[in-house]
VOBA-302689 format. One record per residue (C-alpha): residue number from 1; residue in three letters; x, y, z. Coordinates in steps of 0.05 Angstrom, whole numbers, plus 32768, in hexadecimal, padded with zeros to 4 digits. Example, Ala and Ser with C-alpha at 12.3 -4.5 7.8 and 13.67 -1.06 7.14 Angstrom:
! VOBA-302689
(1; 'ALA'; (80F6; 7FA6; 809C)),
(2; 'SER'; (8111; 7FEB; 808F)),
! end
This chain:
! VOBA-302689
(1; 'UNK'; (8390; 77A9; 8137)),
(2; 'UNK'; (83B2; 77E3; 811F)),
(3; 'UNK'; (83FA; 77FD; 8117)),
(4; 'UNK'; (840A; 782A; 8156)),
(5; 'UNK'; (842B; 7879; 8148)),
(6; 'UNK'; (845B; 7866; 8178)),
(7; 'UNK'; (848A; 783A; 8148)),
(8; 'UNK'; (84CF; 7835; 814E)),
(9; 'UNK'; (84DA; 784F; 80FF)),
(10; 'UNK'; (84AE; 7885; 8102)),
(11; 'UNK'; (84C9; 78B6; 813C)),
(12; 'UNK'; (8504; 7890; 8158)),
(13; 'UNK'; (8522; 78D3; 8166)),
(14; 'UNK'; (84ED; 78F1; 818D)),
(15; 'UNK'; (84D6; 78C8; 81B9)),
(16; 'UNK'; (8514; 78A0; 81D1)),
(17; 'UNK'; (8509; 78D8; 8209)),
(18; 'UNK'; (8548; 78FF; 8231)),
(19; 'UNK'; (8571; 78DF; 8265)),
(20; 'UNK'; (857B; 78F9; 82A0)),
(21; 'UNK'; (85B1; 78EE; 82D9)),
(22; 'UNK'; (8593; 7910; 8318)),
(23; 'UNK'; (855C; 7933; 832A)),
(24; 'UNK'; (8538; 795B; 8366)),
(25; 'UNK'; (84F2; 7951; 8381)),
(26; 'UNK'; (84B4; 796A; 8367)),
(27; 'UNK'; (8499; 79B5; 8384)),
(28; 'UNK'; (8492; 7995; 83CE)),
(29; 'UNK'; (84DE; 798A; 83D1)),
(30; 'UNK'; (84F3; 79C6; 83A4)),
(31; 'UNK'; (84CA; 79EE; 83CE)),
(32; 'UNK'; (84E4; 79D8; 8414)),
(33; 'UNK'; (84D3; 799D; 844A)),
(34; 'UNK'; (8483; 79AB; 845D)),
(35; 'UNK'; (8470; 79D8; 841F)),
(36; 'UNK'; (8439; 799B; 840D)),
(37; 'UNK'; (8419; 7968; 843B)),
(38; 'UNK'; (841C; 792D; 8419)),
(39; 'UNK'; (83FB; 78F8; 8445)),
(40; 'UNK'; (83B2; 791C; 8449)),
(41; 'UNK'; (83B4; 791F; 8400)),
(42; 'UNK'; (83D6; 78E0; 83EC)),
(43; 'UNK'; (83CE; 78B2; 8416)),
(44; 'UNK'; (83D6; 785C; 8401)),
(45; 'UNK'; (839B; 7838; 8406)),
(46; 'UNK'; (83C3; 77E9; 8415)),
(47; 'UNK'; (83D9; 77C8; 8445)),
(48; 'UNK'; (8418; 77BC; 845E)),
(49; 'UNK'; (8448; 778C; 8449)),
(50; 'UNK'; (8415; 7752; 8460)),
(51; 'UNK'; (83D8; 7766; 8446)),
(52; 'UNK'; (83AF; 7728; 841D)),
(53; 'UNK'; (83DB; 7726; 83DD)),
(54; 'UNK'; (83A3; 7728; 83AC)),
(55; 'UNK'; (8399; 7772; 83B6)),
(56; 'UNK'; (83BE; 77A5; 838F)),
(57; 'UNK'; (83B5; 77F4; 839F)),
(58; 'UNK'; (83B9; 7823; 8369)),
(59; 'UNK'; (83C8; 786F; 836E)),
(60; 'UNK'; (838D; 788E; 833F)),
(61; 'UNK'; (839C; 78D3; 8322)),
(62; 'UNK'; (8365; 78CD; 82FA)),
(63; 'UNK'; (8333; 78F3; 8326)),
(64; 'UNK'; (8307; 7915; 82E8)),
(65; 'UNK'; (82CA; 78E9; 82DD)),
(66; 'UNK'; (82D4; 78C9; 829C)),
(67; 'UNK'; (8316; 78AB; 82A5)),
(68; 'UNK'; (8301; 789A; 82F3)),
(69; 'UNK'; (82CC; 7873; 82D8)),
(70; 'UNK'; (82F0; 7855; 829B)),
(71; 'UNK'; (832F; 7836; 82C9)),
(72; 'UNK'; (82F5; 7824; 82FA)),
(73; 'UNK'; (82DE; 77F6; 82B8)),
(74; 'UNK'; (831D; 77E3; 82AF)),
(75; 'UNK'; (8333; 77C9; 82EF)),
(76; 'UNK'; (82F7; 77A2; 82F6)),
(77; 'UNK'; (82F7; 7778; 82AF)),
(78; 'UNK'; (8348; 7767; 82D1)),
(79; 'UNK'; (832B; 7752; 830F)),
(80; 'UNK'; (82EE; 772C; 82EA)),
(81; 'UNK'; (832D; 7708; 82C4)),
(82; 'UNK'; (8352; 76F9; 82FF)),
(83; 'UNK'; (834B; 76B1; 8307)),
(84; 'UNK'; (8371; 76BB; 834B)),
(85; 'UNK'; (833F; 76EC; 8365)),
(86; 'UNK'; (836D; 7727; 835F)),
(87; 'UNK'; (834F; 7774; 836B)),
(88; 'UNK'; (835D; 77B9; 8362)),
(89; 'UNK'; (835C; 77EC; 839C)),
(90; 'UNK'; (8353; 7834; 8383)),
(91; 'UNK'; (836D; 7870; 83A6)),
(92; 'UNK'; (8358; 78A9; 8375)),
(93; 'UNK'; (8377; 78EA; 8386)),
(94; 'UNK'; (836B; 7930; 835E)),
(95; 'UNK'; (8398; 7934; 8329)),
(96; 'UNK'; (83BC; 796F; 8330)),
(97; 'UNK'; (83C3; 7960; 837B)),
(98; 'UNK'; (83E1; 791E; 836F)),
(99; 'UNK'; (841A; 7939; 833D)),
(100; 'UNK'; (8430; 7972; 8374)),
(101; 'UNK'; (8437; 7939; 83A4)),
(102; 'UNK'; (844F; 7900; 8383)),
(103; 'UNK'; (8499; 7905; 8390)),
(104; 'UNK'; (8488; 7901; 83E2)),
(105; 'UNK'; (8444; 78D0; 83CE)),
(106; 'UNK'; (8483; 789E; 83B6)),
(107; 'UNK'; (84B4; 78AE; 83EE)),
(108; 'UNK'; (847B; 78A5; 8429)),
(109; 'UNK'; (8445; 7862; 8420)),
(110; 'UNK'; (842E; 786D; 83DE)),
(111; 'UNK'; (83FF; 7833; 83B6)),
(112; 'UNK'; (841A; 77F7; 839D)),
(113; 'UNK'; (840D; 780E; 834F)),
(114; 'UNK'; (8401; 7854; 8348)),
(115; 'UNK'; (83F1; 787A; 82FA)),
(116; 'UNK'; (8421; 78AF; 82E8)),
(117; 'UNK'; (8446; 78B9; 82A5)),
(118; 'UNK'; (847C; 78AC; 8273)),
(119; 'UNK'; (84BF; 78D1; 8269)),
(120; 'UNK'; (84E4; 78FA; 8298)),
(121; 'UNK'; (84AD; 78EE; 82C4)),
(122; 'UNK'; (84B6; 78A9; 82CD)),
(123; 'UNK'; (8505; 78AA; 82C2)),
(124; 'UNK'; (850A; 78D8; 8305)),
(125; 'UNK'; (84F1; 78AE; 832F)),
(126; 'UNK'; (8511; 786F; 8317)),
(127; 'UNK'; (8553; 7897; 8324)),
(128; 'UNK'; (8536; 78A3; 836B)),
(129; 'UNK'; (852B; 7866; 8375)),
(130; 'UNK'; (84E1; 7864; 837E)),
(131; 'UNK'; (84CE; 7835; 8348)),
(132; 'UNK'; (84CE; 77ED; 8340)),
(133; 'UNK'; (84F7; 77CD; 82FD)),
(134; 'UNK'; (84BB; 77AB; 82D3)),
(135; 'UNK'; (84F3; 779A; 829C)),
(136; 'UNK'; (84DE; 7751; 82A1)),
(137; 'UNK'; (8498; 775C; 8293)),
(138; 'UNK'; (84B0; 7780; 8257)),
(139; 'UNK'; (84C3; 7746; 823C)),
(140; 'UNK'; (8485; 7730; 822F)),
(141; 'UNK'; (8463; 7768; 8220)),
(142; 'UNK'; (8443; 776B; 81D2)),
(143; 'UNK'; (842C; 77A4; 81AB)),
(144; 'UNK'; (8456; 77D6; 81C6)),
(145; 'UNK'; (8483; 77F3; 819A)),
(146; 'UNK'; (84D3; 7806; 81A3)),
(147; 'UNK'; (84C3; 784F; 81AA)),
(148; 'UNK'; (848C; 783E; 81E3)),
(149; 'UNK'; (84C6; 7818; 8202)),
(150; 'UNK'; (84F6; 7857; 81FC)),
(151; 'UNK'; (84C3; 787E; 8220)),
(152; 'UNK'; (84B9; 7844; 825C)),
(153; 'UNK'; (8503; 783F; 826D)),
(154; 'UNK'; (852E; 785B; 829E)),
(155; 'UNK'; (8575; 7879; 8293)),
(156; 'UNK'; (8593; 783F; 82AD)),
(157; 'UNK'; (8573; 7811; 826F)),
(158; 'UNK'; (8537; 77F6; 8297)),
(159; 'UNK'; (84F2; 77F8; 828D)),
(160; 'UNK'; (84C7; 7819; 82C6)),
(161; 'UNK'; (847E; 782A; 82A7)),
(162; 'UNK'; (8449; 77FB; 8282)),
(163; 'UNK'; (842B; 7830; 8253)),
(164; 'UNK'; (83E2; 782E; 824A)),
(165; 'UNK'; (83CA; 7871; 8218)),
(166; 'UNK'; (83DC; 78AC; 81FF)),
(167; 'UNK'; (83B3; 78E9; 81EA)),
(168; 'UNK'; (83CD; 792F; 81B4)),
(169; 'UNK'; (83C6; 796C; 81C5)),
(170; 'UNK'; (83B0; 799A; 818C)),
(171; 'UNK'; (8374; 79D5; 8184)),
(172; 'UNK'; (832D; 79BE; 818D)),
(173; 'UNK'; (82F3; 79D5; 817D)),
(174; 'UNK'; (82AA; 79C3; 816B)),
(175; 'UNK'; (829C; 79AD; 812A)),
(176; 'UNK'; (825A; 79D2; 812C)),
(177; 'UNK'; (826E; 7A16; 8143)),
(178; 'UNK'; (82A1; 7A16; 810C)),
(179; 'UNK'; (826A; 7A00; 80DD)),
(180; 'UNK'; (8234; 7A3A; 80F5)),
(181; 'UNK'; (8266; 7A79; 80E1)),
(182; 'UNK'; (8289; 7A50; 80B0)),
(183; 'UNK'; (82C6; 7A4A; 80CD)),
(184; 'UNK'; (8305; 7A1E; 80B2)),
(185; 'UNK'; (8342; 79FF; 80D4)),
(186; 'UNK'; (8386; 7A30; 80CE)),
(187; 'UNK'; (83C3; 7A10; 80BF)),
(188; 'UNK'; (83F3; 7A4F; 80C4)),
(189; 'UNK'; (83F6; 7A7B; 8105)),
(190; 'UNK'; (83D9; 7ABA; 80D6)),
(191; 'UNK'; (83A2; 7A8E; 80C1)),
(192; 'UNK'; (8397; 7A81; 8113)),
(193; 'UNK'; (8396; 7ABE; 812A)),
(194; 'UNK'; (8369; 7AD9; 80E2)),
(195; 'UNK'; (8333; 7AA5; 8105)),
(196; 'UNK'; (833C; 7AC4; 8147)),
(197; 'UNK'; (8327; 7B03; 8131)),
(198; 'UNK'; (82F2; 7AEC; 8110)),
(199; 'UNK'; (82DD; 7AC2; 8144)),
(200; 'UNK'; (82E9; 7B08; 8169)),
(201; 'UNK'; (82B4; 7B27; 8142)),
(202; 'UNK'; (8284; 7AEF; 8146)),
(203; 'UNK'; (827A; 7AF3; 818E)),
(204; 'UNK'; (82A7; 7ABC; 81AD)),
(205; 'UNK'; (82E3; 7AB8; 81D4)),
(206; 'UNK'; (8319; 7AA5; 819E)),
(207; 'UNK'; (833F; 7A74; 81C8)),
(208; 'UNK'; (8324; 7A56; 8207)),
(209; 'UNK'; (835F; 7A50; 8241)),
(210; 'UNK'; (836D; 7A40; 8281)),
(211; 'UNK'; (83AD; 7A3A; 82AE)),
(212; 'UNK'; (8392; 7A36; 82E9)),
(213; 'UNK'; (83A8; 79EF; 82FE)),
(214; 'UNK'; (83FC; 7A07; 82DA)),
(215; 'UNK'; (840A; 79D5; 82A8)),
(216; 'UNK'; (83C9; 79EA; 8275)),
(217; 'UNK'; (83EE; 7A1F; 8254)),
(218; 'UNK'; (8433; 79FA; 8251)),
(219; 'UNK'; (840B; 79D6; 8213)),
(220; 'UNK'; (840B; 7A17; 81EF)),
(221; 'UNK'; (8452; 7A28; 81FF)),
(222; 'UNK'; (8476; 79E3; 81DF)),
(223; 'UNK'; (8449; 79F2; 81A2)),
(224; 'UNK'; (845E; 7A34; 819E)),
(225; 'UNK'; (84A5; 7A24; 81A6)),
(226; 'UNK'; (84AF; 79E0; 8177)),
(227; 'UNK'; (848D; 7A0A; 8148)),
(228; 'UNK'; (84B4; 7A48; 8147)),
(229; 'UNK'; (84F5; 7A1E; 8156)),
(230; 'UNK'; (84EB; 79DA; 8148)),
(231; 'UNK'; (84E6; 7998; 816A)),
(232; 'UNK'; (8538; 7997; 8178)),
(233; 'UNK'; (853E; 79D9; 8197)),
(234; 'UNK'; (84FA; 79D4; 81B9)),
(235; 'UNK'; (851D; 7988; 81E0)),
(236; 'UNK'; (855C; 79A9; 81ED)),
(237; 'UNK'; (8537; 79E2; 8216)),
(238; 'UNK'; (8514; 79B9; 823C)),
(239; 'UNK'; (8558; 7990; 8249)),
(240; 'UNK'; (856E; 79D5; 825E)),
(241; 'UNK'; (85A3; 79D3; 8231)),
(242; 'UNK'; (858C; 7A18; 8212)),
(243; 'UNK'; (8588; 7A57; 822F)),
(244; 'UNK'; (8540; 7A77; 823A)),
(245; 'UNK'; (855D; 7AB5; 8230)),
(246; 'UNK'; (856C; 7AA5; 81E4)),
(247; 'UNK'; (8549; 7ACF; 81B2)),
(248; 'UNK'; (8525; 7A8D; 8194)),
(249; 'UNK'; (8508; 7A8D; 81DB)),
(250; 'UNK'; (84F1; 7AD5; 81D6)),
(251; 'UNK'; (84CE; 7ACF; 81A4)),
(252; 'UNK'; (849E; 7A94; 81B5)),
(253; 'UNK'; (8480; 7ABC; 81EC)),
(254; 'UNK'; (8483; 7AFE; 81C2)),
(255; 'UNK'; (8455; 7AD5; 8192)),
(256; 'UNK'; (842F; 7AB8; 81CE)),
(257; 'UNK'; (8423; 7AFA; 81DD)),
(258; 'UNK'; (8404; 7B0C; 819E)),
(259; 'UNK'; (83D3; 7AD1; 81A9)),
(260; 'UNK'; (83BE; 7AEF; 81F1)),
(261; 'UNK'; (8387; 7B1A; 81E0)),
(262; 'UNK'; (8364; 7AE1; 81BD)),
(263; 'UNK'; (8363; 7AB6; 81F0)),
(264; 'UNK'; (8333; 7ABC; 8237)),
(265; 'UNK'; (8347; 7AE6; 8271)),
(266; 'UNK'; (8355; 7AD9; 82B4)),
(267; 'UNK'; (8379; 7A93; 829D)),
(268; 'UNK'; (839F; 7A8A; 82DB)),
(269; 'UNK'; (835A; 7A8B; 82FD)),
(270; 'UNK'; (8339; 7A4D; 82CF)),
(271; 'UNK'; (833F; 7A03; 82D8)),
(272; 'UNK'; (834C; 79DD; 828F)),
(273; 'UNK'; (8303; 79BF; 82A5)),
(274; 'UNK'; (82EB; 7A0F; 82A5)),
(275; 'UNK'; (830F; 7A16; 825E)),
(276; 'UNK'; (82F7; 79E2; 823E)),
(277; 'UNK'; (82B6; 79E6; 8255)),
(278; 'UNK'; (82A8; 7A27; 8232)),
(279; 'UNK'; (82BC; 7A05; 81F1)),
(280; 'UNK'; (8288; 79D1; 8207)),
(281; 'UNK'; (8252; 7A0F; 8201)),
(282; 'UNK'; (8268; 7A30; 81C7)),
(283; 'UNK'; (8283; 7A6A; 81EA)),
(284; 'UNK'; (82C8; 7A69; 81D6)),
(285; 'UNK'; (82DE; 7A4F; 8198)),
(286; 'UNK'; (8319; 7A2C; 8196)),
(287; 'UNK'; (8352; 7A0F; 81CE)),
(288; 'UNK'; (8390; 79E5; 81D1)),
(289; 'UNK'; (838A; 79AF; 8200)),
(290; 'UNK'; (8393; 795F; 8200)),
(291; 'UNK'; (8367; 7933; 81DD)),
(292; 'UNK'; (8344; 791E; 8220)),
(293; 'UNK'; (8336; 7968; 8239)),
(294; 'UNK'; (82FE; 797A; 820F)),
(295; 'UNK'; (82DA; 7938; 820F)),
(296; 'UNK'; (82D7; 7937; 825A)),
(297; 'UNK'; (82B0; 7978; 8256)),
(298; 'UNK'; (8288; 796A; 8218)),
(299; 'UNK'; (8242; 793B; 8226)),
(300; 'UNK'; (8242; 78FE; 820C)),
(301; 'UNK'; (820A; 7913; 81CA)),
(302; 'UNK'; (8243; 7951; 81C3)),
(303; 'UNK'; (827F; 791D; 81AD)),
(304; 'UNK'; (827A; 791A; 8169)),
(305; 'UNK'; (8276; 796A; 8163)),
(306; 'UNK'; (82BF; 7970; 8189)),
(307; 'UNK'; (82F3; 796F; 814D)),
(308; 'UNK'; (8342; 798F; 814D)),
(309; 'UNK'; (8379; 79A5; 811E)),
(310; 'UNK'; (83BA; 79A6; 812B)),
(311; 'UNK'; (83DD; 79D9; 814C)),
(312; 'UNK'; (83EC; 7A0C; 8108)),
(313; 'UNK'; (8433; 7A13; 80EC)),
(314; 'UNK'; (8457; 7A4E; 80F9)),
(315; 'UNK'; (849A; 7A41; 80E2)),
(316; 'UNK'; (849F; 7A20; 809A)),
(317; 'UNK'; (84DE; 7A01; 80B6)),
(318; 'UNK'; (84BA; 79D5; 80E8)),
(319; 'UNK'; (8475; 79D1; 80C6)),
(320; 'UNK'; (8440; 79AC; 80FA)),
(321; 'UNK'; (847A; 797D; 80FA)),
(322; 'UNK'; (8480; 796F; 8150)),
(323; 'UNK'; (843D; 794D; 816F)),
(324; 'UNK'; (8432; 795A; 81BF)),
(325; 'UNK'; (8419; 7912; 81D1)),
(326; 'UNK'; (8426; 78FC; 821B)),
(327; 'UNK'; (8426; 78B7; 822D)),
(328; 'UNK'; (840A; 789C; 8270)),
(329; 'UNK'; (8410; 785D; 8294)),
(330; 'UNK'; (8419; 7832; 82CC)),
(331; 'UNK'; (8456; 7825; 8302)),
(332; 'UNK'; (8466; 7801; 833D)),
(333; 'UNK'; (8482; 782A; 837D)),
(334; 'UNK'; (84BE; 780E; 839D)),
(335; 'UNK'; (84B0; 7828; 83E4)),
(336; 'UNK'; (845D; 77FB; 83E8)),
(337; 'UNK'; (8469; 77DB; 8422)),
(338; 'UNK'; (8435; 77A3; 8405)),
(339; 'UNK'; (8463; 77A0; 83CC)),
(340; 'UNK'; (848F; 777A; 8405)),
(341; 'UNK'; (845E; 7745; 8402)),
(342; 'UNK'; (8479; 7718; 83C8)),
(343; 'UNK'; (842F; 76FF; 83BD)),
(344; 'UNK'; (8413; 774D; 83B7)),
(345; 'UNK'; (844D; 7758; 8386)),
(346; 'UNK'; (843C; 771D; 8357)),
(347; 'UNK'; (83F1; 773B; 8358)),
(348; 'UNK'; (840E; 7780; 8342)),
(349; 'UNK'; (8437; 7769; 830F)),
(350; 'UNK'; (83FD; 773F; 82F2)),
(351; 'UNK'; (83D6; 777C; 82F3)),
(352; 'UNK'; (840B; 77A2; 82C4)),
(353; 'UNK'; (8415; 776C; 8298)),
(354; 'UNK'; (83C1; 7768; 8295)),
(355; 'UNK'; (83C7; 77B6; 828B)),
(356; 'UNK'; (83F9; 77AA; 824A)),
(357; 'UNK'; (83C5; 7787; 8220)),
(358; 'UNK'; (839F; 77A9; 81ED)),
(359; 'UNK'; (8360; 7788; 8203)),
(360; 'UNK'; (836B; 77AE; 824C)),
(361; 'UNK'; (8377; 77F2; 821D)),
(362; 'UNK'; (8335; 77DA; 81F9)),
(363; 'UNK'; (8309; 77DA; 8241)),
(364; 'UNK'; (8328; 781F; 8251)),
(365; 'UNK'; (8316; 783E; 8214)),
(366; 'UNK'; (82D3; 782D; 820C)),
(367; 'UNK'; (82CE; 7858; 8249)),
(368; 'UNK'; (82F1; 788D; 8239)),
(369; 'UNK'; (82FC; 7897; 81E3)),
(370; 'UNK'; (8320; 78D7; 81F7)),
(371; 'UNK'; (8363; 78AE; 81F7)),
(372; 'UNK'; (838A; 7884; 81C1)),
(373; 'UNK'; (83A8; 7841; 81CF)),
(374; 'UNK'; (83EE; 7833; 81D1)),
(375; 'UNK'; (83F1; 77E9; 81C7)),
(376; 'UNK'; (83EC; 77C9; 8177)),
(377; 'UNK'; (83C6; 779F; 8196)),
(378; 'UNK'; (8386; 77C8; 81A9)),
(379; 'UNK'; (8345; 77CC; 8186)),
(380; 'UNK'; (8349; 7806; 8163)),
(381; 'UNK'; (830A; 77F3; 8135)),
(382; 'UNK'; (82D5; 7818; 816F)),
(383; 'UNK'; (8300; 7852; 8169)),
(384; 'UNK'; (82DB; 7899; 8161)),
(385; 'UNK'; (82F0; 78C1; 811F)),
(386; 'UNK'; (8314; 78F3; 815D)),
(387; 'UNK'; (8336; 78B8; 8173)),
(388; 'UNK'; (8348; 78A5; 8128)),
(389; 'UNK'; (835D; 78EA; 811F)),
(390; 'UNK'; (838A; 78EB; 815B)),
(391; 'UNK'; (83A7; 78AE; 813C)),
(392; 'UNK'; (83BC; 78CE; 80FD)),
(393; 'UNK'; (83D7; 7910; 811B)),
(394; 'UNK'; (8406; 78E9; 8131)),
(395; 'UNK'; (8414; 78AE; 8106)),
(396; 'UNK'; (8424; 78F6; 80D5)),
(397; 'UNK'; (844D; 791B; 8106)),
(398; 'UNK'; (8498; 7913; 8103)),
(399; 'UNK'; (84B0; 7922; 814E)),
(400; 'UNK'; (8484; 791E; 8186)),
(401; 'UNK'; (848F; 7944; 81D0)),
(402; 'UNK'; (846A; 792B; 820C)),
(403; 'UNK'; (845F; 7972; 822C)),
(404; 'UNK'; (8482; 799E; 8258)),
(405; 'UNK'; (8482; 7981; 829A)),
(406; 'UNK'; (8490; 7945; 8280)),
(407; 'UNK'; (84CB; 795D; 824E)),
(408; 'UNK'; (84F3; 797B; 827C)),
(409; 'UNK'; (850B; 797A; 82CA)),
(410; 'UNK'; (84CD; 7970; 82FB)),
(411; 'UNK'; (84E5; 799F; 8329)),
(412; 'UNK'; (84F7; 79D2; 82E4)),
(413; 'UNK'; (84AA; 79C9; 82D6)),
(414; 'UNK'; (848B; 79CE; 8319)),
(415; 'UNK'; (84AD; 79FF; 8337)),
(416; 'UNK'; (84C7; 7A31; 8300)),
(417; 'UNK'; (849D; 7A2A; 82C5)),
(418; 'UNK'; (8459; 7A24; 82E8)),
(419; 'UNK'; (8469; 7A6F; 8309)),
(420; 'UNK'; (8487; 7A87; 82CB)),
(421; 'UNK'; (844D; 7A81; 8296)),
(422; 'UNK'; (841C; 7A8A; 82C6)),
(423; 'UNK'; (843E; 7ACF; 82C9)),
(424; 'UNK'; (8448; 7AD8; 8289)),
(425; 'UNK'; (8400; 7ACA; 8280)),
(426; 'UNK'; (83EE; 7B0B; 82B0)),
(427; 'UNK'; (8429; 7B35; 8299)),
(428; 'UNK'; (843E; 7B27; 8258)),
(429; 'UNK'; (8463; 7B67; 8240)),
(430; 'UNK'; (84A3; 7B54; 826D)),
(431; 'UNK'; (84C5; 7B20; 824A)),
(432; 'UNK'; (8507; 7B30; 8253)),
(433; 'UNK'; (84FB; 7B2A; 829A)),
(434; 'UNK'; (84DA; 7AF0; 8292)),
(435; 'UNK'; (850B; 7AC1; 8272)),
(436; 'UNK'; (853A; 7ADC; 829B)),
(437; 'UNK'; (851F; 7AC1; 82D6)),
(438; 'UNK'; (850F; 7A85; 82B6)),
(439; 'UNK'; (8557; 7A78; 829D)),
(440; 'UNK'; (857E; 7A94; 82E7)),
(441; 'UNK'; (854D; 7A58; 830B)),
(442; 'UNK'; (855A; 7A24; 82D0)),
(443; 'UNK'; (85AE; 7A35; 82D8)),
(444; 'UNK'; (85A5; 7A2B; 8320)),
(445; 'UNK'; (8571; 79E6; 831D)),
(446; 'UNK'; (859B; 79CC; 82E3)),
(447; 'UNK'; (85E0; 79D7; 830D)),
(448; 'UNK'; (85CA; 79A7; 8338)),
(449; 'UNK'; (85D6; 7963; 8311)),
(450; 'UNK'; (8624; 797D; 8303)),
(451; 'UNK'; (865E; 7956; 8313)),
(452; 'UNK'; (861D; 791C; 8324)),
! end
């Protein structure tokens, strides 16, 4: 056993998460009735509300290979345990399709359990209505600690998600690339972009990237920002209690811009998977992504060559204080019409509380090591020194974020911020323009929970 990061004494602050009192729909809705199609894409896999009780459907997001076949371990050591002869039925949809469509996925016939992820995330739909109140399972849950429970609870005090892992982001690279032109880790943003040049000279692509998919690059912005701004400032933006047209704004994507030439070309136009696979072949040198990005990419003989430091300080203010670590989980929709079957319900809830041990953490894992436990109670004594690193980034750190479009609004993220860096991205000279577009569509998104 081991002490989680996420303790109640460490980052109370941080991670007791914003709370929200009303909030639009995802892109589909902000965009207009029939922008997305949701039932081709997301369609349940269950039965009705008869269906045999014993079967629970789970909406998969998890559509890249490792973590397919790691939750495909999982579910089957709870079904081998399942004395009543419980089992799992997977609908696996591609990630990035299954995040555009979730809000009409949990308004239409979505699964009975479906993955998706902590913070505002979670507390939107709870305020919709959309989730099922797992409270009383709560109250039996061990190893999770009060922060974890912060970061599963609605705005109306309830808890909503059973949290399974959570992964850093921070800048990888491979140990022996860095070792062959005798490269070492920056810690300041002139030490950063000093190895970029050099990196320059050598031949390689300073800073693999790709933004293809929209939320890549909104890594790179919170770093940017809790870095230049702090933690405080960085949470209140993204509550969109400060203006994007404020100089402290400016200047994160003046220095972003700096960082542009380093980094690959024609972003917009590469998949993460694209990104990170050029790391894999020692074509670009560095690039700041989430602990599992890389180590999808990388064979398995390549593991112990992936390594990261910490995104590098550039205020001495805020140090490498804030850590980007999302947390992911597992929820119950409200509107399953199996769910309706009291017999289906007691099999999903027995699946959660199976899903809240450390020993059902241990069986993902050792499936997929690009991930870190959440629960005290998980095995942490297989982990890989990356894994053990993740740990200590941020065990060390003194606020952590849970990224962009998870921060903030959903329909902020998806609809505004996606467009707006991926613009950025292409033309980066016009930032005036830029925040001012970002900050007339925040007034007018924001507006909307007045007087609610």
């Amino acid at each position: 056993m081991s002490q989680s990061p996420f303790n109640g004494s460490a980052v109370p602050a941080s991670l007791s998460g914003h709370r929200i009192s009303r909030r639009n729909l995802l892109r589909g809705a902000a965009a207009g009735a029939g922008a997305i199609a949701l039932p081709s894409l997301l369609a349940a896999c269950g039965g009705g509300p008869g269906g045999d009780g014993k079967t629970v459907t789970m909406g998969s997001n998890a559509s890249d290979p490792v973590p397919k076949k790691a939750f495909a371990q999982a579910f089957a050591a709870y079904e081998k345990q399942s004395e009543d002869k419980r089992t799992v039925d997977v609908n696996t949809v591609d990630h990035n399709s299954f995040q555009e469509n979730i809000s009409r996925y949990l308004q239409s016939k979505p699964d009975d359990v479906f993955m998706w992820f902590a913070g505002f995330r979670m507390q939107f739909f709870a305020e919709k209505g959309l989730l099922h109140d797992i409270s009383d399972l709560w109250g039996d849950y061990t190893g999770f600690s009060a922060a974890l429970k912060a970061q599963s609870t609605g705005s109306d005090g309830k808890q909503y998600l059973t949290p399974y892992y959570y992964y850093p982001w921070a800048v990888f690279h491979r140990k022996s690339v860095f070792a062959k032109y005798g490269y070492e880790a920056p810690r300041t943003l002139d030490e950063y972009l000093a190895l970029a040049r050099r990196m320059k000279k050598d031949k390689l692509t300073p800073i693999a990237f790709g933004d293809k998919d929209g939320w890549p690059a909104m890594g790179t912005f919170d770093y940017l920002n809790m870095r230049t701004n702090g933690y405080e400032f960085h949470k209140s933006l993204m509550a969109g209690e400060e203006a994007w047209t404020d100089r402290r704004v400016k200047d994160v994507f003046d220095t972003w811009r700096g960082m542009l030439p380093y980094c690959q070309q024609g972003a917009n136009g590469r998949t993460w998977q694209e990104a990170a696979s050029s790391l894999q072949k020692g074509e670009s040198g560095m690039a700041v992504f989430g602990l599992p990005h890389p180590g999808q990419q990388f064979a398995e003989d390549e593991q112990d060559d992936i390594d990261f430091f910490a995104f590098p300080e550039i205020d001495p203010a805020h140090g490498q204080d804030a850590v980007e670590a999302p947390i992911d989980g597992f929820l119950l929709a409200k509107n399953s019409k199996s769910l309706k079957n009291d017999s289906t319900m007691e099999s999903a809830r027995d699946l959660l509380s199976w899903l809240a041990t450390g020993k059902a953490e241990d069986v993902y894992l050792a499936g997929d090591p690009n991930n870190v436990a959440v629960s005290e109670d998980a095995d942490t004594a297989a982990y890989t020194p990356l894994q053990k690193k993740a740990v200590d980034l941020i065990a060390g750190s003194k606020q952590i974020s849970q990224f962009m479009d998870r921060d903030t609004r959903p329909d902020f993220a998806s609809t505004v911020m996606i467009q707006a860096i991926q613009s950025f991205i292409n033309e980066p000279d016009d930032i005036d323009g830029l925040v001012n577009g970002i900050e007339r569509q925040k007034k007018t998104l924001f507006a909307s929970d007045a007087g609610s």
